[in-house]
N, C-alpha and C positions, 0 to 999 in steps of 0.2 A: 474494398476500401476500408470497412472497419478492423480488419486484422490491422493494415497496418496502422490507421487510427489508433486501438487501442491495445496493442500484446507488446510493442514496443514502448510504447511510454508506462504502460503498466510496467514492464520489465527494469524499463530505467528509474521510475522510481522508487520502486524496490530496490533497485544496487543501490544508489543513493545512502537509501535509508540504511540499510546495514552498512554502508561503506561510512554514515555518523553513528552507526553503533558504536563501530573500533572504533573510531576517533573518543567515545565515551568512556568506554573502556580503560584507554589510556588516558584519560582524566581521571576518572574514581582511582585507578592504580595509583596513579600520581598525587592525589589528593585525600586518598585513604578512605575513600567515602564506599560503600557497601555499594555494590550495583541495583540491587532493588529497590537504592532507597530513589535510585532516577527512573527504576521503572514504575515507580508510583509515585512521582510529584506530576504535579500539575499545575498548568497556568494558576488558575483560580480555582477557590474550592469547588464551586459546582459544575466545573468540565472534569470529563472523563481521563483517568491519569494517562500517564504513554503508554504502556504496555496496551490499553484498550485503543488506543489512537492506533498504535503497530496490527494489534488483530482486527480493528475495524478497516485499514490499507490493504491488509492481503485479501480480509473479507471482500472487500469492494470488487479488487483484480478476478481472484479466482472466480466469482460467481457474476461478476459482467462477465467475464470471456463464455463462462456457462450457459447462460443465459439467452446471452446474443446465437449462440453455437447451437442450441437442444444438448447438450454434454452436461454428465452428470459432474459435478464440482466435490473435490475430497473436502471432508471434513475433520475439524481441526475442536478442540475441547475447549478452547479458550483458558487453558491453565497454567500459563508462562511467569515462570516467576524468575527467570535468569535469562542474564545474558544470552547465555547457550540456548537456551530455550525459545529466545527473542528472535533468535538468527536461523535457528533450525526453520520457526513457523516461515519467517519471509523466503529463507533457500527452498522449504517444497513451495511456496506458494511460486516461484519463478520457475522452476522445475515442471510444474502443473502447465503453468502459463508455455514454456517451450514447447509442448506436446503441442500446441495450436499451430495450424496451414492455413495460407491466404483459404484455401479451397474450403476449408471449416466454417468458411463465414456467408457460404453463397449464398442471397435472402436474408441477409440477418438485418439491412438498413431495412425492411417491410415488416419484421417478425414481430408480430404482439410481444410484449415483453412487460411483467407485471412480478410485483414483490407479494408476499403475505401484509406486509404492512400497508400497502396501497388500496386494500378494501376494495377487489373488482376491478381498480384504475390499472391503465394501462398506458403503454408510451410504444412506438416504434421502436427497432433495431437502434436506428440511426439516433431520434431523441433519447431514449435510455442512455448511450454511449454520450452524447456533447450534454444533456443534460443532468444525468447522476454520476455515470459511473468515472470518469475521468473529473467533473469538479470534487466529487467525492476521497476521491483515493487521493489528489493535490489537497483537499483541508486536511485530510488526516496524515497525510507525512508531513506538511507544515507545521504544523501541530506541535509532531514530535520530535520536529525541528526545531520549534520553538520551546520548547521544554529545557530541551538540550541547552541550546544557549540563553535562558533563564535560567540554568544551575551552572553555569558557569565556562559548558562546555569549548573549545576552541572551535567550530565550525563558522563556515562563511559563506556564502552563496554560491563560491565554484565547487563548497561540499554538497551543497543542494542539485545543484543543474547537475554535474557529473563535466567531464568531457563532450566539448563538443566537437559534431562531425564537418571541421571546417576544410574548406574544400582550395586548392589552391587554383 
């Protein structure tokens, strides 16, 4: 159950997300503005710019699926200062995320599952997933959604959701 809970909408939000990078992309082209300068604005001064909203989404994916799994999660230097470099972290982070099988996750809704930052605390499989790792990874590409379209970007909500799997 948590594979598909969370390797699929991990996955979908990350396309997303790079799927409003280009659309950025061809705003700053269009508008002549530097691309760094949207990967360091921010809502307000004291939240974290996009580029950290972008590493803190794939952070979330890769080491929920890690975590929930016992699989060790690749690491990433947190040192994106471009475009290219924006889109490369999100492509291994989906890349990573495909290597996962329903079968990776057997026990994972029972599995202790605890942070450095949680001081000893611990959550289930199951709570770690509905309660960090999936509202987590949604603030932070909202985020840099909303960045986006605070500088001026043209994205809209069918940029957000993606495609949906509507059924006839």
């Amino acid at each position: 159950m948590l594979y598909e809970y969370t390797i699929p909408a991990s996955i979908r939000a990350l396309t997303q997300l790079n799927a409003c990078l280009d659309k950025a992309a061809g705003f700053a082209d269009t508008k002549k503005v530097e691309f760094p300068v949207l990967l360091n604005s921010r809502l307000i001064a004291d939240q974290l710019p996009m580029v950290r909203q972008i590493q803190i989404a794939c952070d979330t994916a890769k080491l929920g699926a890690a975590r929930l799994t016992g699989k060790e999660a690749p690491s990433h230097e947190d040192k994106e200062s471009t475009l290219a470099e924006a889109k490369a972290r999100i492509d291994s982070t989906i890349a990573y995320l495909n290597t996962f099988k329903p079968e990776d996750f057997k026990g994972a809704e029972e599995r202790k599952v605890t942070t450095p930052r949680w001081e000893g605390k611990w959550l289930t499989g199951l709570e770690y997933a509905q309660h960090h790792v999936l509202p987590n990874l949604y603030f932070h590409v909202t985020t840099a959604y909303a960045i986006l379209r605070a500088n001026g970007v043209d994205i809209g909500k069918k940029d957000y959701l993606g495609a949906m799997p509507y059924k006839n």
